[in-house]
Backbone as numpy.savetxt, mean C-alpha at the origin, in Angstrom:
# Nx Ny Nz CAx CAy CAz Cx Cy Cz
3.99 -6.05 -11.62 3.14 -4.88 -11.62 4.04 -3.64 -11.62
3.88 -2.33 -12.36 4.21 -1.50 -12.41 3.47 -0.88 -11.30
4.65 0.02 -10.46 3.94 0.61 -8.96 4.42 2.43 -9.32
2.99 2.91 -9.16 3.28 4.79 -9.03 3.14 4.93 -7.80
4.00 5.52 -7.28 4.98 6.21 -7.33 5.81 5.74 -5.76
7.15 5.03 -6.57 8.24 4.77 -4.95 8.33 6.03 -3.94
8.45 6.71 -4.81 8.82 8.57 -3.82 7.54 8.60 -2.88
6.41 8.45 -3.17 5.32 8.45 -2.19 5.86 7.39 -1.08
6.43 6.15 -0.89 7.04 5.58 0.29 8.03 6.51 0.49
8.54 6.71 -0.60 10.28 7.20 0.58 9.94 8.27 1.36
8.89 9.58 0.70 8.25 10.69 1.46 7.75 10.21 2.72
6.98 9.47 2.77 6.30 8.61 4.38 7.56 8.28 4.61
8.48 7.66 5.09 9.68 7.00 5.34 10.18 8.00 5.81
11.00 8.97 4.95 11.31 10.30 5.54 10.38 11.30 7.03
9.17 10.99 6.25 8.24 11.86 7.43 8.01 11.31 8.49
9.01 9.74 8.68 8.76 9.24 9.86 10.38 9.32 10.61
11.44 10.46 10.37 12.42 10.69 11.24 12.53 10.96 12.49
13.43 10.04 13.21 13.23 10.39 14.82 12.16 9.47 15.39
11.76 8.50 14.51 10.75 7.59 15.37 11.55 5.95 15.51
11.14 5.59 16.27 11.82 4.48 16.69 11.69 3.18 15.69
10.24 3.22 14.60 9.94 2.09 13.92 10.55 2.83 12.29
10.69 3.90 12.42 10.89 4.84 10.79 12.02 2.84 10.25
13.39 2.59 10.89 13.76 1.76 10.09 12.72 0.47 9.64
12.11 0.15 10.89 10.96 -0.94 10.42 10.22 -0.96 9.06
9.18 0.33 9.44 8.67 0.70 8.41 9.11 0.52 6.71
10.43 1.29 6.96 10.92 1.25 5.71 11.45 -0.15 4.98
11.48 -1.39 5.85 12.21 -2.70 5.64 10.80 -2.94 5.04
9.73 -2.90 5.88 8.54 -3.65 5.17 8.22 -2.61 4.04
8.00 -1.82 3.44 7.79 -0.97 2.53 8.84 -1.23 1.41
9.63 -1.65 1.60 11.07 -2.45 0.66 10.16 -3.76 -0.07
10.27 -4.36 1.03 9.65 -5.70 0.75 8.60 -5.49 -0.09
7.30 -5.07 0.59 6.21 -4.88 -0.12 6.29 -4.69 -1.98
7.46 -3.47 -1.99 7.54 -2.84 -3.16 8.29 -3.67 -3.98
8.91 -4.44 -3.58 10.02 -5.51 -4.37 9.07 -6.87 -4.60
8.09 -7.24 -3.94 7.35 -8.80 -4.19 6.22 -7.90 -4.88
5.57 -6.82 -4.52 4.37 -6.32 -5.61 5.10 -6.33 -7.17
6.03 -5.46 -7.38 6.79 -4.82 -8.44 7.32 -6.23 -9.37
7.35 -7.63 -8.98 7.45 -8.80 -9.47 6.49 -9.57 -9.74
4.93 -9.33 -9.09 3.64 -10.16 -9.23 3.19 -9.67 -10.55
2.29 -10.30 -10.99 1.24 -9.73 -12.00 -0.09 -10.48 -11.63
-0.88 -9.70 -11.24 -2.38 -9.92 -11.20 -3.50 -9.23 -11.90
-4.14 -10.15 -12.25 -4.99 -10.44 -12.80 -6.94 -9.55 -12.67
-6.90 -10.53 -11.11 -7.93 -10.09 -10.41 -7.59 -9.57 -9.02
-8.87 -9.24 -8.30 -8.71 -9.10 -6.67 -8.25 -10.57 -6.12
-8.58 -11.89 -6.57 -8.24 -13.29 -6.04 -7.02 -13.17 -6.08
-6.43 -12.95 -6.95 -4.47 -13.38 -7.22 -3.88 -11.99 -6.21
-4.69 -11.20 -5.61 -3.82 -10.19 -4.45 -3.67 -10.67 -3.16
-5.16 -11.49 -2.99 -5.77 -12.18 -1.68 -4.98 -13.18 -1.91
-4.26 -14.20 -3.00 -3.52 -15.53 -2.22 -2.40 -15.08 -2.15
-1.77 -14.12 -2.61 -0.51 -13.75 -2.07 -0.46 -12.70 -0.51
-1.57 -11.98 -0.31 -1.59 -10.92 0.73 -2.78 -11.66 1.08
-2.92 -12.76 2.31 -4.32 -13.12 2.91 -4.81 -11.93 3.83
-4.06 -10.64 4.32 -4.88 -9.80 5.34 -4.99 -8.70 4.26
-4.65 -8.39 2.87 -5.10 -7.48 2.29 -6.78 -7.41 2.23
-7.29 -6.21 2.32 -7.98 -5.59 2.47 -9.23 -5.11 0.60
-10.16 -6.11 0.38 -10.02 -5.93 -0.96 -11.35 -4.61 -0.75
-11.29 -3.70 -1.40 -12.24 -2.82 -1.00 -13.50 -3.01 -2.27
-12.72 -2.35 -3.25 -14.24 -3.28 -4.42 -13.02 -3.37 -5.51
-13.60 -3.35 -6.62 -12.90 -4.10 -7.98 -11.43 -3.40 -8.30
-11.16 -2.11 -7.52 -9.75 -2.02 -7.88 -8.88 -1.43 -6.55
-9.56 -0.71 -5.55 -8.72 -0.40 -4.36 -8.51 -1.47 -3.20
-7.39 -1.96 -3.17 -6.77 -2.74 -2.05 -6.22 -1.86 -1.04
-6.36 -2.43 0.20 -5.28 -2.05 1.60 -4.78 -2.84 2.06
-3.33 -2.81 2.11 -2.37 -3.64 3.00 -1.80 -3.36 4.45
-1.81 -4.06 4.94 -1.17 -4.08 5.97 0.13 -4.24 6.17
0.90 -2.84 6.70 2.35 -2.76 6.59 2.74 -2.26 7.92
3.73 -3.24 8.75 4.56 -3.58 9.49 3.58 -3.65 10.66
2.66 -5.26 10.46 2.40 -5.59 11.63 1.07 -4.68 11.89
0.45 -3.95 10.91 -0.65 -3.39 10.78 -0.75 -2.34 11.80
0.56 -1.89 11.80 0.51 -0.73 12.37 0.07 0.91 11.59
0.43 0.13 10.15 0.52 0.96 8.93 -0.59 0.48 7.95
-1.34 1.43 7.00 -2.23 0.97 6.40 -1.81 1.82 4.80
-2.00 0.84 3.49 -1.46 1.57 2.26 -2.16 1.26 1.22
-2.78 2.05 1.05 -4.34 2.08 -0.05 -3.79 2.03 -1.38
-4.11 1.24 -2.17 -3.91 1.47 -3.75 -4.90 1.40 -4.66
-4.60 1.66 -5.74 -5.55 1.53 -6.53 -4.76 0.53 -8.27
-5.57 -0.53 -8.04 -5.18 -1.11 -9.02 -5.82 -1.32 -10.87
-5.42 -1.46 -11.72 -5.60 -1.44 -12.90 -4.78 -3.08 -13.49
-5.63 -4.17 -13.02 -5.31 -5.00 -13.72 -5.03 -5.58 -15.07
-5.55 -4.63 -15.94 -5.39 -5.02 -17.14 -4.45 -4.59 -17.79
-3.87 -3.63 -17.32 -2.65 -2.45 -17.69 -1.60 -3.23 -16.93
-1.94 -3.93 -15.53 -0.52 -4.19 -14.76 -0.09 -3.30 -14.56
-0.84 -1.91 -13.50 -0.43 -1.00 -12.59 -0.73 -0.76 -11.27
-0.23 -0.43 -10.78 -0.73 0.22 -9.21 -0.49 1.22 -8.51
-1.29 2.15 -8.21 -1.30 3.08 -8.11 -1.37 3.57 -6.45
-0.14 4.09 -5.86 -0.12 4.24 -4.68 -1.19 5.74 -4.34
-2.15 5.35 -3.51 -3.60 6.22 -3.43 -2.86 7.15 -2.02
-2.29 6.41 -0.62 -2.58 6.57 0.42 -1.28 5.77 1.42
-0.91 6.50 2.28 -0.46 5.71 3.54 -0.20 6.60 4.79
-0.31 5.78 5.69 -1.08 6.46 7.04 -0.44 5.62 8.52
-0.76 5.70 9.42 -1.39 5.24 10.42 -2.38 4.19 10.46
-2.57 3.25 11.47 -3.55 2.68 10.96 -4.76 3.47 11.96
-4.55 4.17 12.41 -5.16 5.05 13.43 -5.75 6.26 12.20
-5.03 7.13 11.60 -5.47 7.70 10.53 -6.73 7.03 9.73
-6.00 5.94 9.43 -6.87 5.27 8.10 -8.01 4.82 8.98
-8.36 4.88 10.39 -9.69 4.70 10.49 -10.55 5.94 10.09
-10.36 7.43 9.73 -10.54 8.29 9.81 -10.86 8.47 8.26
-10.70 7.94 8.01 -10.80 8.36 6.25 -11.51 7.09 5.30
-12.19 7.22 4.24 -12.88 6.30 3.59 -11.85 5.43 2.47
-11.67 4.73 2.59 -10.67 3.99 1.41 -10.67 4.30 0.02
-12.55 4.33 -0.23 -13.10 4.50 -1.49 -12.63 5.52 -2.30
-12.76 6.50 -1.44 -12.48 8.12 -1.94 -10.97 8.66 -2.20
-10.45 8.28 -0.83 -9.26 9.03 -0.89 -8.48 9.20 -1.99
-7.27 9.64 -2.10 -6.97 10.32 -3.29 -5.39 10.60 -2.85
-4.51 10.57 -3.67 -2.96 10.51 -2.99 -2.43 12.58 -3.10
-2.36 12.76 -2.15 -1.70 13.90 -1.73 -3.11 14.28 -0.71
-4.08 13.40 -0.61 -5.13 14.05 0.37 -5.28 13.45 1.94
């Protein structure tokens, strides 16, 4: 899968300086971006057997759970293109606060 945009992690990553998990974070956000950036899916099924706690919202926005679900990272996918589109990442405290559906990346 082609993933927009890495800089949207490294920005969160960065905006988490001086915190005790900022390296955590960033190990699982590695990961994430290195096993997504090698999959190709299809449907919402082929996200769910590789990510069983992803989050399928309807036919193209997923949420994952990143580092221990402390972290929550909304995308928006385009299966037929083989893209993904980084929507969102937060808190998982944030992301109760906000609708998955809607959100929108810089909001």
């Amino acid at each position: 899968m082609r993933i927009i945009s890495r800089r949207t992690l490294r920005e969160f990553v960065r905006s988490l300086a001086g915190r005790k998990d900022q390296a955590a974070v960033k190990a699982a956000l590695d990961a994430w971006f290195h096993e997504v950036s090698r999959a190709r899916w299809f449907t919402p099924a082929d996200v769910r057997r590789h990510y069983a706690t992803a989050s399928i919202v309807d036919s193209e926005r997923v949420v994952f759970n990143i580092k221990g679900n402390s972290y929550r990272l909304i995308v928006a996918v385009d299966y037929a293109k083989g893209i993904v589109w980084i929507k969102w990442i937060g808190s998982h405290r944030e992301y109760d606060r906000l609708d998955a559906n809607e959100v929108q990346y810089g909001s």
